[in-house]
C-alpha positions in Angstrom: 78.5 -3.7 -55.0 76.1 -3.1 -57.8 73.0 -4.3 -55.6 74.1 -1.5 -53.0 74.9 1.3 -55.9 70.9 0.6 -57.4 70.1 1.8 -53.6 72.0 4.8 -53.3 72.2 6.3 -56.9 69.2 8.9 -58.0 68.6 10.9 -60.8 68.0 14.9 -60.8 64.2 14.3 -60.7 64.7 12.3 -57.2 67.0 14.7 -55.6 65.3 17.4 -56.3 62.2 15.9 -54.7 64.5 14.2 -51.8 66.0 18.5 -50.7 62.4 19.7 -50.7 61.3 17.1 -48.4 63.9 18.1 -46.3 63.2 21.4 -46.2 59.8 21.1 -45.5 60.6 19.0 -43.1 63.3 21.5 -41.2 60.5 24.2 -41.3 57.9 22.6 -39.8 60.7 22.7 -36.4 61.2 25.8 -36.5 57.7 26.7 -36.4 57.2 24.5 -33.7 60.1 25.7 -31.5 59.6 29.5 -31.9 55.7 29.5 -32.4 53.6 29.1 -29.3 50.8 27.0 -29.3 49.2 26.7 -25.7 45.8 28.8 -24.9 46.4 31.9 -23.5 42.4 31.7 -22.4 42.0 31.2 -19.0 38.8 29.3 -17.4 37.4 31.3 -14.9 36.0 28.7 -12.6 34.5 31.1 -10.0 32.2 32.9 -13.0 28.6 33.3 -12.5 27.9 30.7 -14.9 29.7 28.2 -13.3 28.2 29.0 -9.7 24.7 28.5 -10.8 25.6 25.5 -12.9 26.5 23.7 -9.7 24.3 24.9 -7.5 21.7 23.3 -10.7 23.8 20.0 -9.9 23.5 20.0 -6.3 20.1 20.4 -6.4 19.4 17.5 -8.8 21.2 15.4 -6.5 19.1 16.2 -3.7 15.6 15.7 -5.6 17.5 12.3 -6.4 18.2 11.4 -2.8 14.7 12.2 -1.3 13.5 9.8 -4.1 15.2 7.2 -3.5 14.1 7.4 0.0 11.1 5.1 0.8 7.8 7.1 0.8 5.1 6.9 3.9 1.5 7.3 3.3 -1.3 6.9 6.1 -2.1 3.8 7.2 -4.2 2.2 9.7 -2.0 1.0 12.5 -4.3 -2.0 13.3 -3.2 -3.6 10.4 0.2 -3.1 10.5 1.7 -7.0 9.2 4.9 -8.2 10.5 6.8 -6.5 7.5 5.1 -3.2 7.8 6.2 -2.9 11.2 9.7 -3.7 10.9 10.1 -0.8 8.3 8.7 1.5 10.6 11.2 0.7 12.7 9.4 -1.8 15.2 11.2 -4.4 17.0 9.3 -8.1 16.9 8.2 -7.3 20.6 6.3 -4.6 19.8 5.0 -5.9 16.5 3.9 -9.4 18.6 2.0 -7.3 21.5 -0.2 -5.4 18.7 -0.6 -8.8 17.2 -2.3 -10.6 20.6 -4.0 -7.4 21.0 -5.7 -7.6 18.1 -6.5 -11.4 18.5 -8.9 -10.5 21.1 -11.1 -8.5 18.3 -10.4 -5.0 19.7 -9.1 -1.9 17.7 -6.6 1.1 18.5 -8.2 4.1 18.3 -5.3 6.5 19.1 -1.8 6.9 18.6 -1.8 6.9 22.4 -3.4 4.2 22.4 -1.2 2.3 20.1 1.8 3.3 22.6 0.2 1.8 25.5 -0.1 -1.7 23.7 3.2 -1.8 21.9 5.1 0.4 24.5 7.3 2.1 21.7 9.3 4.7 22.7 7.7 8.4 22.4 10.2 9.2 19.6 9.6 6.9 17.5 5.5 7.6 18.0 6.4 10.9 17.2 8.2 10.1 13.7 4.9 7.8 13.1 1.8 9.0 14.4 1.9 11.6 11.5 1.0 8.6 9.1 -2.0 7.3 11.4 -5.2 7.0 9.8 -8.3 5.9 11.8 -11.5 5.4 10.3 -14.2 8.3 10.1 -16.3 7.0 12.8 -13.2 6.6 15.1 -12.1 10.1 14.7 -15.6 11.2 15.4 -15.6 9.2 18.6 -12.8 10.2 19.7 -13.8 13.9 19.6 -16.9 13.3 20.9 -14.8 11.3 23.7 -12.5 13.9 24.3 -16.1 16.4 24.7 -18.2 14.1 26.4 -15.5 12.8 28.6 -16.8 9.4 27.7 -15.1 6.1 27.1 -13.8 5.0 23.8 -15.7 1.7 23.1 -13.9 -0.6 20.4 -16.2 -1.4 17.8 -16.1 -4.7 16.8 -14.9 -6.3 13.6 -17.4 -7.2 10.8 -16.9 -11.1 10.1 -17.4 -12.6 6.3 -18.7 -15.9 5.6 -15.4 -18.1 5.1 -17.3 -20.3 2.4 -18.3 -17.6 0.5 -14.1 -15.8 0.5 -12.1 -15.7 -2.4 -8.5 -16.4 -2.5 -7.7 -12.5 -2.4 -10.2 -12.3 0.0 -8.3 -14.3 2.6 -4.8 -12.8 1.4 -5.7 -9.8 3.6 -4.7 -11.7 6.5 -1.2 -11.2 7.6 0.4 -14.6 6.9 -2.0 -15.8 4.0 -0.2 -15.7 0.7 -0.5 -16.9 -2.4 -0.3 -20.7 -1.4 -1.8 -20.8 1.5 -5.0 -19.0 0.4 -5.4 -21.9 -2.7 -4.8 -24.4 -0.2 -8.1 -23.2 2.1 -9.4 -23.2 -1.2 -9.1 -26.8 -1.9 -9.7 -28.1 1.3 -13.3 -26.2 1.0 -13.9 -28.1 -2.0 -12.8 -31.0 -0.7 -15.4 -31.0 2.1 -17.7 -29.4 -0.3 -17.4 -26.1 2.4 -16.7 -25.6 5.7 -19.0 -27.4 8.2 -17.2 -25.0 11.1 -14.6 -22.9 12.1 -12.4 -25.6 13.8 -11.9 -27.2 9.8 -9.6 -24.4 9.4 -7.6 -25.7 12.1 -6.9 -29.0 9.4 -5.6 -27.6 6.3 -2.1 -28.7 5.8 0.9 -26.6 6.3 -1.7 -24.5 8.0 -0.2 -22.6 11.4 -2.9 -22.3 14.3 -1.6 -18.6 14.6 -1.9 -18.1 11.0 -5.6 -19.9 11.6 -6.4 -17.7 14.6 -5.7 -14.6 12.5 -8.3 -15.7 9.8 -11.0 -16.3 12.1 -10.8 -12.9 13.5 -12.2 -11.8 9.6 -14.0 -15.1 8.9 -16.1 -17.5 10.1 -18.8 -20.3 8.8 -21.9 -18.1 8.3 -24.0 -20.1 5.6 -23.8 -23.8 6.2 -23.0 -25.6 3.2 -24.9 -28.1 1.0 -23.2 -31.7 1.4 -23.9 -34.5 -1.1 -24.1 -37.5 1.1 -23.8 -41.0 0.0 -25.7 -43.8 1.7 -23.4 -46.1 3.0 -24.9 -49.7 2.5 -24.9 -48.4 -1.6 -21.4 -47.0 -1.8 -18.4 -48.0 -3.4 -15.4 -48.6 -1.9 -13.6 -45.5 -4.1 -16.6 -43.3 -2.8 -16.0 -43.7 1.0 -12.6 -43.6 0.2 -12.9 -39.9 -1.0 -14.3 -38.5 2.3 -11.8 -36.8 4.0 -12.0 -38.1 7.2 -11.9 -41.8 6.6 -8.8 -43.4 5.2 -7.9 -46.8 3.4 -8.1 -49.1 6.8 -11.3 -47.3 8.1 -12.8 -47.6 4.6 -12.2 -51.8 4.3 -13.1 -51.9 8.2 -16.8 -50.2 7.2 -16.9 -52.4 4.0 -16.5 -55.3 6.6 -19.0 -54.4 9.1 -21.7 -53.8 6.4 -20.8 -57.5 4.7 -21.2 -58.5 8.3 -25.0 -57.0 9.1 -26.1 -57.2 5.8 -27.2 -53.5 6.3 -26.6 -50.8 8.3 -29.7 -49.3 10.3 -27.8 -46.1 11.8 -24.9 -44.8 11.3 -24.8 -44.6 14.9 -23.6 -48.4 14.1 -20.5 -47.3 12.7 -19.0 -46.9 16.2 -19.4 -50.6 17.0 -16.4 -50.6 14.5 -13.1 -51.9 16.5 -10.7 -48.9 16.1 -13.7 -46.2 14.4 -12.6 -42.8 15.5 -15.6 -42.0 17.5 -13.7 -38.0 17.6 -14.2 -37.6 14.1 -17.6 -39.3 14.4 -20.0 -35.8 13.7 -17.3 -35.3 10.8 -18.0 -38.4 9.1 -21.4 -38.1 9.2 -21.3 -34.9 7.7 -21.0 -37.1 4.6 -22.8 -40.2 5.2 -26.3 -41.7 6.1 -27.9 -45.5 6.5 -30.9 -46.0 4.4 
């Protein structure tokens, strides 16, 4: 009984403070319950301001949407990759036909032209032509054609020296990447540069299409330099490293030499049982008897 009478027994001092809490507390109700507190403002959401504040929004988005949207520039549509065509809408048909059109070394000249060999339809040449861009002396020709009633004739394309390319150089051919350009790279080094255009045909990993497409920009101009070793004073490690003769051919050679004592001709070299006599002109490339 005493532990509940400490609880519930105050002194003037605390129930004077304990009457005004509650009537504080009883007026802060009645404020609330006969006081209004909502806005009386209303928004006016068809103002002026509001009006030009979304048409301001509307036009953001638009800029926005035409961004995003890729951008055409002019192009020349003879070298229009596999890629290129397929975001312009080309099926692989009509991408293929430019491609073995332009394997043959000629040019479109026209956007008429460049219907006639990929036989796209006219509305999609309509939606692309705008981007064509020929080369001066095209244009020219073709106005002069269109006065003179004369012929179009393709000119034809200007071949670089494929010993003398860089590795950018060669990645303007559709199907040359990074890779595959180092990889011409080293095989030129390897035969201390290309002897003729048919080497190409040998690099690794290397597609004749892919080849076929080079040699329409490149061919062997300069012939190279080749270090050759005389073959009845080189090592074993050093006929090894030609390209064109492997571990059996090199013992075979090794043989035949121990054999004669010395070879007079390479021409000798064929007597060889099993000598590639295909890859004969190769080999000696890299070899002569002395």
């Amino acid at each position: 009984m005493k532990f509940f009478k400490s609880h519930f027994s105050y002194n003037k001092r605390q129930r004077n403070g304990i009457f005004f809490l509650l009537i504080i507390i009883v007026s802060l109700q009645v404020v609330f319950f006969f006081v209004d507190f909502s806005s009386e403002e209303i928004i006016n959401f068809s103002s002026k301001e509001i009006a030009l504040f979304q048409k301001e929004i509307d036009s953001l988005k638009t800029v926005e949407i035409e961004n995003r949207k890729p951008k055409r520039y002019p192009f020349n549509p003879n070298y229009i990759t596999d890629y290129k065509g397929y975001q312009l809408g080309m099926n692989t048909d009509e991408i293929d036909r430019l491609l073995v059109f332009r394997l043959k070394g000629t040019f479109v000249n026209s956007a008429k032209d460049f219907q006639k060999i990929t036989k796209i339809s006219d509305s999609l040449l309509q939606v692309i032509s705008p981007y064509f861009k020929f080369p001066d002396w095209v244009t020219s020709k073709v106005k002069s054609s269109i006065k003179n009633s004369k012929k179009i004739i393709h000119k034809p394309l200007i071949k670089r020296d494929i010993n003398q390319a860089s590795a950018s150089d060669l990645r303007i051919v559709n199907g040359i990447g990074e890779k595959l350009s180092e990889r011409i790279l080293k095989y030129r080094d390897k035969l201390q540069g290309f002897s003729n255009n048919n080497q190409l045909y040998e690099v690794w990993n290397l597609e004749k299409e892919v080849v076929d497409k080079v040699l329409l920009h490149f061919k062997v101009i300069e012939l190279p330099i080749i270090s050759k070793i005389n073959v009845n004073e080189a090592t074993f490690k050093q006929v090894l490293a030609i390209v064109y003769i492997d571990y059996e051919l090199t013992k075979k050679i090794f043989n035949y030499r121990d054999e004669v004592a010395e070879i007079q001709s390479l021409e000798e070299l064929k007597k060889i049982d099993g000598f590639p006599i295909e890859k004969f002109d190769r080999i000696a490339l890299y070899l002569v008897a002395e």
